[in-house]
PLY file of the C-alpha trace (Angstrom):
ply
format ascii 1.0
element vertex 384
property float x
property float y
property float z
element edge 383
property int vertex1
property int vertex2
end_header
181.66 -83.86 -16.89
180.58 -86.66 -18.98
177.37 -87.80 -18.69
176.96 -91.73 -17.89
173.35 -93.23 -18.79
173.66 -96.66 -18.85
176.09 -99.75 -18.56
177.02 -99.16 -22.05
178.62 -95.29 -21.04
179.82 -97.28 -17.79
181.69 -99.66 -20.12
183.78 -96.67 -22.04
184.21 -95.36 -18.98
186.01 -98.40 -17.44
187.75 -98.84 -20.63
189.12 -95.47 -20.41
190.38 -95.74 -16.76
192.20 -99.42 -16.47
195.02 -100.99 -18.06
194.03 -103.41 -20.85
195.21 -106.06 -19.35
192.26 -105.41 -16.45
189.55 -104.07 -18.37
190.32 -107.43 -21.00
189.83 -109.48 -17.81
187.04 -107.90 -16.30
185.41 -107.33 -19.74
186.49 -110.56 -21.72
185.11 -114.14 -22.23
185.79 -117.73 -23.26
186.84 -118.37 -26.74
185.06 -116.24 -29.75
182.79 -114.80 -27.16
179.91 -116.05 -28.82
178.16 -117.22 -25.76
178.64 -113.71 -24.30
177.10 -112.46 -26.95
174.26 -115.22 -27.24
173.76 -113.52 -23.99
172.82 -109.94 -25.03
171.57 -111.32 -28.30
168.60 -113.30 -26.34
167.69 -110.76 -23.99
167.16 -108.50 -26.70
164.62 -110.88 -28.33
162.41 -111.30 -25.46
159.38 -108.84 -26.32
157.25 -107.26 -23.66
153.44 -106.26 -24.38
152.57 -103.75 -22.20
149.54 -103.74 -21.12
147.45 -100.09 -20.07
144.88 -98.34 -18.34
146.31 -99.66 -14.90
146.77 -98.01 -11.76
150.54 -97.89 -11.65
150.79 -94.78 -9.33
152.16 -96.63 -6.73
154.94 -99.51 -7.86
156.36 -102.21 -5.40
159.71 -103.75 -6.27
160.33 -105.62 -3.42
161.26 -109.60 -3.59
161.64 -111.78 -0.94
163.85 -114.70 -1.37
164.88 -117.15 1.49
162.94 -115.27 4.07
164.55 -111.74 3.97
162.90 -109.22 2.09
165.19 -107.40 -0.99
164.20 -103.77 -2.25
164.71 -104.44 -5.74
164.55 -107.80 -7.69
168.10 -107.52 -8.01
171.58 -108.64 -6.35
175.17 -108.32 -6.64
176.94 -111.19 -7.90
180.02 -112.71 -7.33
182.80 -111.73 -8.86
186.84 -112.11 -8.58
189.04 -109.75 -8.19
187.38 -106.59 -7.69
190.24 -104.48 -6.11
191.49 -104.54 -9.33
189.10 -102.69 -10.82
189.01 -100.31 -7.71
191.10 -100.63 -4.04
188.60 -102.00 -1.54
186.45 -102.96 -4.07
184.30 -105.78 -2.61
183.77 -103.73 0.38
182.77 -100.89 -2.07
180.28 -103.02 -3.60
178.81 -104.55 0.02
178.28 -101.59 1.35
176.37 -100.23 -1.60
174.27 -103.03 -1.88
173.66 -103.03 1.64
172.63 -98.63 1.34
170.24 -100.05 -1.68
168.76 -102.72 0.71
169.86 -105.64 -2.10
172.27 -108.76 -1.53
175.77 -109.07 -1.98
177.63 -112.27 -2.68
181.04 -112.58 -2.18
183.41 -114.50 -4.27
185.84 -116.88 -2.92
188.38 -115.45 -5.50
187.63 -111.82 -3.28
190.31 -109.83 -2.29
188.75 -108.85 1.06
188.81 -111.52 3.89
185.19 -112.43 4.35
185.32 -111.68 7.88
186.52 -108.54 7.22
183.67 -107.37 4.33
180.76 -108.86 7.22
182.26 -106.40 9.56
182.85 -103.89 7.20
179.07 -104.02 6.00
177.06 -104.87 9.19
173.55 -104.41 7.88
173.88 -106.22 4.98
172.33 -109.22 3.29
175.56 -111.32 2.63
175.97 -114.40 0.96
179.18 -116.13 0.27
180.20 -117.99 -3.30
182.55 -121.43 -2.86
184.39 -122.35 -5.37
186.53 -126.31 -4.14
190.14 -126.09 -5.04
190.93 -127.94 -1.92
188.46 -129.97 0.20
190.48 -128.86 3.72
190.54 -125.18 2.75
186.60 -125.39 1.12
185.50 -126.36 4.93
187.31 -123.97 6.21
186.19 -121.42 4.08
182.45 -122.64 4.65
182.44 -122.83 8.49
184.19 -119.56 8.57
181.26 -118.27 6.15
179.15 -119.50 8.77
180.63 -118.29 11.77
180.68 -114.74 10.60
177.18 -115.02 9.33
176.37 -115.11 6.17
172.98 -116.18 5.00
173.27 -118.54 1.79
176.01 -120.41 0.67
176.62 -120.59 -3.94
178.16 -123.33 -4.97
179.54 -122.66 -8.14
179.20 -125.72 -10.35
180.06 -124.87 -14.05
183.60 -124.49 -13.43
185.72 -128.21 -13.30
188.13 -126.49 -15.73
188.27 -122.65 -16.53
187.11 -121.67 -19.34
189.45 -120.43 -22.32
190.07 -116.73 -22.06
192.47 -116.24 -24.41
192.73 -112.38 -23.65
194.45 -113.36 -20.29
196.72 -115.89 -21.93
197.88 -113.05 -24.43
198.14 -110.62 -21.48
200.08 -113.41 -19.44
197.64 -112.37 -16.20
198.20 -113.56 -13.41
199.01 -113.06 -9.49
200.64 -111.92 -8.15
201.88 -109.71 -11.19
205.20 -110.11 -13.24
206.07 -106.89 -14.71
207.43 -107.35 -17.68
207.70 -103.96 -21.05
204.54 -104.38 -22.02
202.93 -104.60 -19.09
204.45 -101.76 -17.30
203.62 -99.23 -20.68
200.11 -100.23 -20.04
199.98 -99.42 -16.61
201.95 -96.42 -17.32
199.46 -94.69 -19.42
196.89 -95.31 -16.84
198.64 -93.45 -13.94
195.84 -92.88 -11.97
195.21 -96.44 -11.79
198.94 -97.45 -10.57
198.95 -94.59 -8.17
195.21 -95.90 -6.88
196.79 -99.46 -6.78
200.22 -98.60 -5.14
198.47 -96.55 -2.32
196.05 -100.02 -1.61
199.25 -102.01 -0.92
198.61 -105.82 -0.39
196.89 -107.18 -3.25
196.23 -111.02 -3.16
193.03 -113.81 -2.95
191.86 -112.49 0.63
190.59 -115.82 1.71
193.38 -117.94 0.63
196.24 -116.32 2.94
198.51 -118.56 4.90
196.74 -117.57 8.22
193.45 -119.16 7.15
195.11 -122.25 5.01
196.87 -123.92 7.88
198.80 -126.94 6.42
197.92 -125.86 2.69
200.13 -124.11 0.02
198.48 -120.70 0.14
200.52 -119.62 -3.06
199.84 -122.78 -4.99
196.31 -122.31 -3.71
196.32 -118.73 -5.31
197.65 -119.82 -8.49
195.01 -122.57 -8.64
192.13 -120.30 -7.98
193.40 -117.49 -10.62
193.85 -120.47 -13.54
190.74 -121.78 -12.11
192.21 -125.49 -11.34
189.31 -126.64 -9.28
188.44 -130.23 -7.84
187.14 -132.49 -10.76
185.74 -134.95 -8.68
182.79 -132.72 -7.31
179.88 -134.61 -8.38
176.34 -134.66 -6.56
177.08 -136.49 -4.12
179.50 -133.91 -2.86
176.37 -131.69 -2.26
175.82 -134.26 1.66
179.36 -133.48 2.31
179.04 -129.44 2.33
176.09 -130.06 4.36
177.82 -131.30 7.47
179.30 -127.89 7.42
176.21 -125.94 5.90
173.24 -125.90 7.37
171.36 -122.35 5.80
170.21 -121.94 2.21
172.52 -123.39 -0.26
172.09 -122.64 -3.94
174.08 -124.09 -6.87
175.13 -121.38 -9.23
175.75 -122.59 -13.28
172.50 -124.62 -14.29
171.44 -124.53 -17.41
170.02 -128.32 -17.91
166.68 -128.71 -16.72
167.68 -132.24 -15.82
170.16 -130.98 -13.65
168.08 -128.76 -12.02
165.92 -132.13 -10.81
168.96 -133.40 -9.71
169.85 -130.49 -7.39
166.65 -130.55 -5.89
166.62 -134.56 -5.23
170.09 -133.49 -3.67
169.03 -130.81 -1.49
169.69 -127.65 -3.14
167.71 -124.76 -1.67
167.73 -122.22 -5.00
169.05 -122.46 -8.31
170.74 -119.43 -10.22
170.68 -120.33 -13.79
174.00 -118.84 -15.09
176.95 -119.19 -17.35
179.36 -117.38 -16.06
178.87 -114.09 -18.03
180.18 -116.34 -21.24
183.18 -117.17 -19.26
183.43 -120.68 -19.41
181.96 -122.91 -22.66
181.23 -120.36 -25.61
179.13 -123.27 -26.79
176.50 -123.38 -24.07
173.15 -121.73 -24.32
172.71 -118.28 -23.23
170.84 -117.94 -19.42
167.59 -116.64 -20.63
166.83 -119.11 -23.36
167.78 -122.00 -20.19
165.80 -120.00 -17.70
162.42 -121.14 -18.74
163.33 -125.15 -18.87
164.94 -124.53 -15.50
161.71 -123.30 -13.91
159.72 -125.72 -15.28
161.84 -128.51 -13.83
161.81 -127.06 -10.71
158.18 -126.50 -10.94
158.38 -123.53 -7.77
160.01 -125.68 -5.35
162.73 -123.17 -5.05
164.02 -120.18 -5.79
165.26 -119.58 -9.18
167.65 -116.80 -10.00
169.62 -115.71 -13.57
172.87 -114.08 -14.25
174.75 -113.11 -17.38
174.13 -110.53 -19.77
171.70 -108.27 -17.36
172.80 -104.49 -18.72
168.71 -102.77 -18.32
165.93 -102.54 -15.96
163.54 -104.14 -18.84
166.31 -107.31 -18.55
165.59 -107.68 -15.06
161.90 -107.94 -15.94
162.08 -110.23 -19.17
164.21 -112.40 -16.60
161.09 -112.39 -13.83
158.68 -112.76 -16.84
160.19 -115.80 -17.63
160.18 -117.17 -14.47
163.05 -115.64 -12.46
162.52 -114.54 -8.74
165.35 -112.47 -8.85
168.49 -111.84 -10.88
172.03 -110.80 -10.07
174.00 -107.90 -11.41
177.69 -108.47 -12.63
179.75 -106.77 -14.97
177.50 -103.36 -15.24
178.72 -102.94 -11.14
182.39 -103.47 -12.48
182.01 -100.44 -14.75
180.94 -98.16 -12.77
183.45 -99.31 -10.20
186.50 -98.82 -12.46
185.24 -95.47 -13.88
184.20 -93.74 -10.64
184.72 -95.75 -7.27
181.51 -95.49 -4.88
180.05 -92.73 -6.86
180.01 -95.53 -9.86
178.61 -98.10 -8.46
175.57 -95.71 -7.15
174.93 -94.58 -10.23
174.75 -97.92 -11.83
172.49 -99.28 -8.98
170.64 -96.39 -9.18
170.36 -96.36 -13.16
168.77 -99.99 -12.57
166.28 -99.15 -10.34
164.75 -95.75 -12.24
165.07 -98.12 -15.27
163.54 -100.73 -13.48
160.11 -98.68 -11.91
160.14 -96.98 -15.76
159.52 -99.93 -17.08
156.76 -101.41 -14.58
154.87 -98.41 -15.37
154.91 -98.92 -18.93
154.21 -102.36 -18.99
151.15 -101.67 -16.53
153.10 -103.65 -13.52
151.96 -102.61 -10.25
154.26 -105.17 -8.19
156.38 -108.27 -9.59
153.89 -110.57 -8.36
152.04 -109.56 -11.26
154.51 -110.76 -14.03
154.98 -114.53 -13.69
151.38 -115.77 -15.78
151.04 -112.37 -16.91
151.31 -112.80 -20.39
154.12 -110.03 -20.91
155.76 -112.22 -23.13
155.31 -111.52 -26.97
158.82 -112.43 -28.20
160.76 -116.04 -30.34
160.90 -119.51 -28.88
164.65 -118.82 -27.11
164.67 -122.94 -27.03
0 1
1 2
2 3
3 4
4 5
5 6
6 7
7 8
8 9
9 10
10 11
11 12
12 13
13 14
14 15
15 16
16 17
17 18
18 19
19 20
20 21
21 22
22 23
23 24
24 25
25 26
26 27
27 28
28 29
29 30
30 31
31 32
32 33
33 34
34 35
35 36
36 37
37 38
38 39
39 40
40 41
41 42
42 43
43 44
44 45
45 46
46 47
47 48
48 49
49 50
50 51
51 52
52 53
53 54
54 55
55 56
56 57
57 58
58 59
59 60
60 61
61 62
62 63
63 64
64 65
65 66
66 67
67 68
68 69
69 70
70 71
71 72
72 73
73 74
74 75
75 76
76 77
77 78
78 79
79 80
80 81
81 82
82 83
83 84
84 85
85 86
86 87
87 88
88 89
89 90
90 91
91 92
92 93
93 94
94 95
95 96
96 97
97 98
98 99
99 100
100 101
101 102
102 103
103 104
104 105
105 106
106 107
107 108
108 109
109 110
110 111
111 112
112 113
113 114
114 115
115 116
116 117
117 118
118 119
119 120
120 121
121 122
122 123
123 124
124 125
125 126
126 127
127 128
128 129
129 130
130 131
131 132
132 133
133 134
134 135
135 136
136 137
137 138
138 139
139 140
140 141
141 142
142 143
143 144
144 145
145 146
146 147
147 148
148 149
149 150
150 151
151 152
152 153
153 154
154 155
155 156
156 157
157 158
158 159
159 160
160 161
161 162
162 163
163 164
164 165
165 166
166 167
167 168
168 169
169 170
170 171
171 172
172 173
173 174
174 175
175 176
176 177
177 178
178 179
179 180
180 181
181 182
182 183
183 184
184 185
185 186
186 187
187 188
188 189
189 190
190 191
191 192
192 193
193 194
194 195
195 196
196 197
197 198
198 199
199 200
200 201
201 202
202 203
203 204
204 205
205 206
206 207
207 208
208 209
209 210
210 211
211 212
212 213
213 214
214 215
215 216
216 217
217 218
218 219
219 220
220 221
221 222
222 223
223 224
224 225
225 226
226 227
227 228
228 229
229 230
230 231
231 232
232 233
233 234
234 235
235 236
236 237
237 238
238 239
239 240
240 241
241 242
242 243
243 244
244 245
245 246
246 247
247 248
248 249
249 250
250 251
251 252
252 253
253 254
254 255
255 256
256 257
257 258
258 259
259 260
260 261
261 262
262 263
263 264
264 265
265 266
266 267
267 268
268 269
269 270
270 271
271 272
272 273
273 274
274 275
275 276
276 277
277 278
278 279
279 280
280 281
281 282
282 283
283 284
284 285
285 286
286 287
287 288
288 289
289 290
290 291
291 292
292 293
293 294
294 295
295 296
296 297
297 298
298 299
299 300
300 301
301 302
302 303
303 304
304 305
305 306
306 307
307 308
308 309
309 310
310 311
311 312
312 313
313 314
314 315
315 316
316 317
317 318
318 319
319 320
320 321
321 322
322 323
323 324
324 325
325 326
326 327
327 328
328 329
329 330
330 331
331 332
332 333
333 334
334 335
335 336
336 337
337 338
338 339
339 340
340 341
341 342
342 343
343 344
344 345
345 346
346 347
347 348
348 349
349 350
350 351
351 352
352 353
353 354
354 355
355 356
356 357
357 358
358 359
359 360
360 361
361 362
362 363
363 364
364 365
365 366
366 367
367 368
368 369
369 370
370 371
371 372
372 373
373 374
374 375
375 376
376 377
377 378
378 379
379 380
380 381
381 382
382 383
């Protein structure tokens, strides 16, 4: 059997066990993929000091963020189309997260019905992403969010056009699928996969089925959500009309401008996650760690402020919280162990991250997490 260390043995893996076409969208990004690589390329620079002779023989890793109290500084993003990568897959990765005692957030480009995941995973903490195709189906989606209840609403913000994936274009993805040659000798050589796939049945955009659009063109809606044809005219103001249907914790998700991140405070916004879409969407913008400090400063601890994209160690998760992060949230890592082994993936990944994580505390001399923001930890470039 082969042994799987890290998210880089996680990635072969998934490579190995899904049709390009899948792994290209899972694994891909916007244009020349620099800003995914910006991504890595940052993180890496960030130095640690350790510091020694302290008593690390007992290590906390708990965060608490909006009142509930998360074993690990770390979440589970969201993130499209997971029952691609593995049948069920959202509910694979709730229920995980919820066994870890972490968050899960569930994407409004799911494949599970977010009713359905709450029920599915009772005990966990479950927060639900928006993205606004359609104001009358948004609302829906939002009360229906509430009714089943989840705790925080993310607003994803960086998205008025998708970005250009040109891996997808080439592939001609989209949903639902039109086989065509080529792709029906990819899928071929990854039989496992089809069979996996065939034996799921029903494979759409869970919350955009007819039953929960009334008077709204579910399969336009689905095609808009996959090309990622969102409302342009979402602009601040827009943040007083969620709230007539929002009343918990509501966090935008895609700030990088330290402006900006006044501005979503002055409008209300309960927690920022400082994030650019895993170099999804511009390949020119800055990479989340080197915006992460601004962000915080603007902010100035008057929220929560949490980072995504380009998280693959335990030592990222603490250069993130050294630099001001309360938390972060895992994506594509979760993804590869999902593809290459199901469940039993997706606990070794989480599990990877947390013996990577404690490893690290004790070498850097960190009792708890409370101890890294002012710490000093940080012996690494200007990422400005």
């Amino acid at each position: 059997m082969t042994l799987r260390l890290n998210s880089a043995d996680w990635r072969a893996a998934a490579r190995a066990a899904l049709p390009r076409f899948v792994f290209d969208y899972l694994d891909g990004a916007a244009d020349d993929t620099l800003c995914l690589r910006r991504n890595r390329d940052d993180l890496d620079r960030v130095i640690l000091t350790p510091r020694v002779l302290r008593d690390v023989s007992r290590l906390e890793t708990g965060v608490e963020v909006f009142g509930r109290r998360w074993a690990q500084p770390f979440g589970i993003a969201p993130m499209g189309l997971n029952g691609l990568s593995w049948p069920g897959g959202d509910t694979v990765l709730a229920q995980a997260a919820a066994a870890h005692g972490l968050p899960f957030a569930l994407s409004t480009a799911s494949n599970a019905r977010l009713e359905d995941l709450r029920a599915q995973a009772p005990s966990g903490i479950h927060w639900m992403q928006l993205y606004v195709m359609h104001r009358g189906l948004a609302e829906g989606i939002v009360e229906r969010a509430a009714r089943a209840g989840y705790e925080a609403l993310v607003l994803t913000v960086d998205v008025p056009v998708g970005g250009n994936r040109e891996l997808d274009i080439r592939h001609g993805f989209r949903v639902p699928f039109k086989p065509g040659a080529r792709f029906l000798c990819d899928v071929m050589r990854h039989p496992r996969w089809a069979v996996r796939m065939a034996r799921a049945g029903r494979f759409d955009f869970g919350n955009l089925r007819a039953e929960d659009a009334p008077g709204a063109d579910s399969a336009g809606l689905q095609a808009a959500l996959l090309t990622r044809a969102m409302d342009r005219s979402l602009t601040w103001d827009s943040l007083s009309w969620l709230r007539q249907f929002w009343k918990g914790p509501l966090l935008l998700k895609g700030v990088l401008h330290p402006d900006d991140a006044r501005r979503a405070l002055d409008h209300g916004a309960d927690g920022l996650i400082v994030s650019n879409h895993g170099g999804r969407q511009s390949d020119a913008s800055p990479s989340a760690i080197a915006a992460l400090p601004g962000v915080v400063q603007a902010v100035g601890g008057r929220v929560p402020v949490l980072m995504d994209s380009g998280i693959r160690r335990g030592n990222d998760v603490i250069r993130a919280l050294a630099l001001g992060a309360r938390a972060v949230l895992l994506g594509r890592p979760l993804l590869y162990g999902l593809a290459g082994a199901g469940p039993a993936g997706v606990e070794s990944v989480l599990s990877q991250f947390e013996a990577e994580l404690q490893r690290g505390m004790a070498l850097l001399g960190l009792e708890n997490l409370d101890d890294v923001p002012g710490s000093g930890l940080v012996n690494g470039p200007d990422l400005s």
